[in-house]
N, C-alpha and C positions, 0 to 999 in steps of 0.2 A: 542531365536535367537538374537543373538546380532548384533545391527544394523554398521555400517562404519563408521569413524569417518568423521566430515563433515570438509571442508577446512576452514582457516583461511580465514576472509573477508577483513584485514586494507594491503594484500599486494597480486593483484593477479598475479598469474603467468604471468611472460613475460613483465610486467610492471613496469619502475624505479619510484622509491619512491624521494619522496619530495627531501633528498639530493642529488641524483643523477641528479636533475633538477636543483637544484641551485647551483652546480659544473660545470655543462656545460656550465650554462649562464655567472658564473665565466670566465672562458675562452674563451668565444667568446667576452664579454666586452674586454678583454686585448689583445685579437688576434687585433680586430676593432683599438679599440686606438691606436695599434702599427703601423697601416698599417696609420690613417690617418695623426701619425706625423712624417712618413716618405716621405706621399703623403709634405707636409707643407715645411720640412728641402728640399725635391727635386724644390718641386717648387719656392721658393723664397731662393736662396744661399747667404749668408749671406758676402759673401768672394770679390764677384762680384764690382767693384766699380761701383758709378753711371756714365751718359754717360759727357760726357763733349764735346763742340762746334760741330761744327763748329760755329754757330753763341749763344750767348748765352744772354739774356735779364739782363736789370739792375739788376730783383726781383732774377732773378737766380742768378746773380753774387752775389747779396749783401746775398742770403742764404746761401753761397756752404761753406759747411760746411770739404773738406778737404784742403790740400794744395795746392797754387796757386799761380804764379807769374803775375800781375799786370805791364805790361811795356807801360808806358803812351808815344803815341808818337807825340803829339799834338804842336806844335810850341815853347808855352809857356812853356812846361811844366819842363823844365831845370830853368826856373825862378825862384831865393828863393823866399821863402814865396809862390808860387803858389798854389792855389788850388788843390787837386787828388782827388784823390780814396782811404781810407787806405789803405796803402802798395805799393800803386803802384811807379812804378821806372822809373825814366825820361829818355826817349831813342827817340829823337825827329826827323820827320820824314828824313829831310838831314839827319843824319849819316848813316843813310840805302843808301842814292842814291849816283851814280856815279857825276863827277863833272858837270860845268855849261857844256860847252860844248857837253855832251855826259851823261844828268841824268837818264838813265836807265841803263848805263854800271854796272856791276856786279862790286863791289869793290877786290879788291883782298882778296882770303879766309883768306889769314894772319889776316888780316883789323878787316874782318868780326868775327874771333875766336876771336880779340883782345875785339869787341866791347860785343859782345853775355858774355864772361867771364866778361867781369868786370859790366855788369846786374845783375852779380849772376846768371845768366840762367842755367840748364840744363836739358837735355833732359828728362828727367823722370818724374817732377813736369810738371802740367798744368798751360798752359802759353795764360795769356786774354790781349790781346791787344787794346785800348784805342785810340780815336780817336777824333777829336772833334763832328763828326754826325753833321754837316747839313745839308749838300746835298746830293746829289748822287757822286758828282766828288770828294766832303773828302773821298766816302768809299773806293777810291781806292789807299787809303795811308797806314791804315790797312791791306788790302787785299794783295799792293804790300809785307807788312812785313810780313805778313802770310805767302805767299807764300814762301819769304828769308827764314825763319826758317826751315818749312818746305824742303825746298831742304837742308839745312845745317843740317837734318836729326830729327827732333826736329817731335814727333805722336801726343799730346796731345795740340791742339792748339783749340782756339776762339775767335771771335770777339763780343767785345759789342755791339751787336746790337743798332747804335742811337748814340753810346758814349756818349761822356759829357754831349750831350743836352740830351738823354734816363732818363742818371743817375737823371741829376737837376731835372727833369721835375717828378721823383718816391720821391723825395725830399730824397734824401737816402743821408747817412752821407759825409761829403769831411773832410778833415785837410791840414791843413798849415806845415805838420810838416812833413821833408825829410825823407825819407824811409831810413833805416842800410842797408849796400849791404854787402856780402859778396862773394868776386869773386869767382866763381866756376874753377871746372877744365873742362869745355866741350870741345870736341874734334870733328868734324864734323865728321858725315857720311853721305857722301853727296846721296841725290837722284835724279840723273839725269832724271827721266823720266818726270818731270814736266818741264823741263829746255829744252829750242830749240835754240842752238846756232846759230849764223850767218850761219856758215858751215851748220848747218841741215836744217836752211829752204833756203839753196840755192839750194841745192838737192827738198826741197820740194817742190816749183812752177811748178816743173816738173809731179810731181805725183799726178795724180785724187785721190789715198788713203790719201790723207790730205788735211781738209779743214784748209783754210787760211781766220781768222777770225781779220776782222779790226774792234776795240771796238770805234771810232771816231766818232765823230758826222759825217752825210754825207758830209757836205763845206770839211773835210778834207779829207775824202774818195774819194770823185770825182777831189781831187787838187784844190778847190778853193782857201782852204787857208791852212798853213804850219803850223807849229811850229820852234819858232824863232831857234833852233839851228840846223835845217831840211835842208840839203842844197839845195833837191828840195819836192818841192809837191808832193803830189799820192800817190800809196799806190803799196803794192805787187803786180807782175804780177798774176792774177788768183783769187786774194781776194774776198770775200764776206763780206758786211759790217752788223755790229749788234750794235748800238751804246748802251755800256752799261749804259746810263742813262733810258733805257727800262724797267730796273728792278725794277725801283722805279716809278709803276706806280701811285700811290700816294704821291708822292712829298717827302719831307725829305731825310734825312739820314738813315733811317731804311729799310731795306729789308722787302718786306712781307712773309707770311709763306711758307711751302715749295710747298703746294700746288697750290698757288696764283702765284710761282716761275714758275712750269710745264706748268700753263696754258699758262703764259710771253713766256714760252721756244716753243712750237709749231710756231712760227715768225719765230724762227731760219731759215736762209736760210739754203737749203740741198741742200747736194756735192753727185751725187748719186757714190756708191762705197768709199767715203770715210769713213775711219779708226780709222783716227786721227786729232785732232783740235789744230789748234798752231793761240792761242790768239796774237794780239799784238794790238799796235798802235801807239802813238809818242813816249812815252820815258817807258813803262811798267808800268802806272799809273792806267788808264781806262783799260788797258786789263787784270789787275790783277782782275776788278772785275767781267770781265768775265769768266776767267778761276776760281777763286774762287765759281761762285756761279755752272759753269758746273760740275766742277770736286768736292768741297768738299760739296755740300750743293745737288745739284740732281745725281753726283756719277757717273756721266759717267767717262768711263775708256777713258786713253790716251788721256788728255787732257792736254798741253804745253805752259806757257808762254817763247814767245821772249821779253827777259829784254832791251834789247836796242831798239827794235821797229825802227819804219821808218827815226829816227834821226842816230842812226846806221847805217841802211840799206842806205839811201839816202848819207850817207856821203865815203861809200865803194866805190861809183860810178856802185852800180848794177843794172840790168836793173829794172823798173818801170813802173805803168800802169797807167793812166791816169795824166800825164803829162802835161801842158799846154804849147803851143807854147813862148819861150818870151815875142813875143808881151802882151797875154793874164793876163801872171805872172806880165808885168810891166803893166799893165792894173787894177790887183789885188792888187797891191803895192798901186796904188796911191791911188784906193779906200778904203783900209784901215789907209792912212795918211788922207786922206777926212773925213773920221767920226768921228773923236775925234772933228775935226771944228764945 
């Protein structure tokens, strides 16, 4: 009797063989790698520019490795042989401001497109503006011309946080040597929503939806004392005052971080039902650094500088609130001819 042949034992049924296991691991290796360098190319886009200001540091400026315009707006800075920044381009704060009489008047946009062109500016390149930083009351020379740009439609703006003093003080490179300008062709597109003309906050004293923020030390909020080309003291009917030298609660020209910002901002006095904040104060100097650090730096919506402020306002003959009697104003007069004595 012949017995059954017995099966074969190197493969048994129903079971894959060596190659059929190192085929599959084949393909789950190449499936895996495919998935995590698409997880890689999704999550960091290569295409994306870095972020650029509102406020931007020496070490950041001196690394920023694309294109930038540099507009130094410092006193001296139109002076040959002066010290800069590499690159940067002399645009010194007067050419921004209205005349003696009335220096937060808007210039005329003509003026304005005359000056921004022959910078070389345009809108598309990031544009760092340059200050001297010493104090709290230089930031709002920057701040005012940030804002200018900004309304004359200009996305990509920042402030050297500190300016000159920041840069000197990181010992980071300067030269003597005039920047090549080459005049652009920019054309404004202007954005009003930053901008409160006379006309609009004569409407606004009227309406609880807008707070009326006077950036003034208090003497000039409560009318003690004016600004020489103010024809009278006080401030808007309905104001609330914030004197932007709050921001720098440690001293200098430098802003501190944004979080250090939020805490400063909880002071803010509150309009309850208000909407909208229209900065001012003597000539749009101090309230630019209001409205800069509310609206570009902690982002609150609707937030509006009035460029002529209460030297405007007071010289319209509109009404005004805390007023001082004459007596009290020529009371004021002598005691400020008294302390120079």
């Amino acid at each position: 009797m012949k017995h059954a042949a017995q099966p074969r034992t190197s493969a048994a049924p129903g079971r894959p063989g060596r190659w059929q296991h190192l085929r599959r691991a084949c393909v789950l290796f190449w499936l895996l790698a495919a998935w995590a360098l698409q997880q890689g190319v999704s999550a960091a886009p290569l295409t994306q520019p870095p972020p650029f200001g509102p406020l931007i540091s020496a070490p950041a400026l001196a690394a920023w490795r694309g294109p930038v315009q540099i507009v130094d707006i410092r006193d001296g800075a139109a002076v040959p042989g002066a010290a800069h920044l590499p690159g940067a381009i002399p645009a010194p704060y007067a050419d921004w401001r209205g005349p003696a009489s009335n220096p937060g008047a808007l210039l005329p946009l003509a003026q304005f497109t005359t000056l921004v062109r022959g910078l070389g500016l345009d809108a598309q390149t990031p544009v760092a503006i340059v200050a001297t930083g010493n104090d709290a009351s230089d930031f709002g020379a920057p701040a005012r011309v940030y804002w200018t740009l900004k309304w004359l439609g200009f996305k990509r703006l920042a402030i050297l946080n500190g300016g000159m003093t920041a840069w000197e003080a990181a010992a980071l490179p300067l030269t003597r040597q005039p920047t090549a300008v080459t005049p652009s062709r920019f054309s404004p597109q202007l954005d009003n929503a930053v901008l409160a003309t006379r006309t609009a906050v004569e409407q606004d004293v009227h309406s609880p939806a807008v707070l009326l923020l006077d950036a003034r030390p208090k003497a000039f909020y409560l009318g003690r004392e004016k600004a020489p080309a103010a024809a009278r003291p006080g401030t808007l009917p309905g104001a609330l005052d914030f004197d932007s030298a709050r921001w720098f609660a440690h001293g200098g020209g430098a802003l501190p971080d944004a979080d250090a910002l939020r805490q400063i901002a909880r002071a803010l006095p509150r309009q309850p039902g208000a909407r909208q904040t229209v900065s001012f104060c003597n000539t749009g100097h101090w309230a630019a650094t209001n409205w800069f650090v509310l609206s570009e730096v902690l982002r609150q919506p609707h937030v509006a500088l009035y460029p002529g402020s209460m030297v405007d306002w007071s010289r319209s003959g509109a009404p005004m609130a805390h007023v001082p009697t004459r007596l009290q104003q020529l009371w004021q007069q002598l005691e400020q001819t008294w302390q120079p004595l």
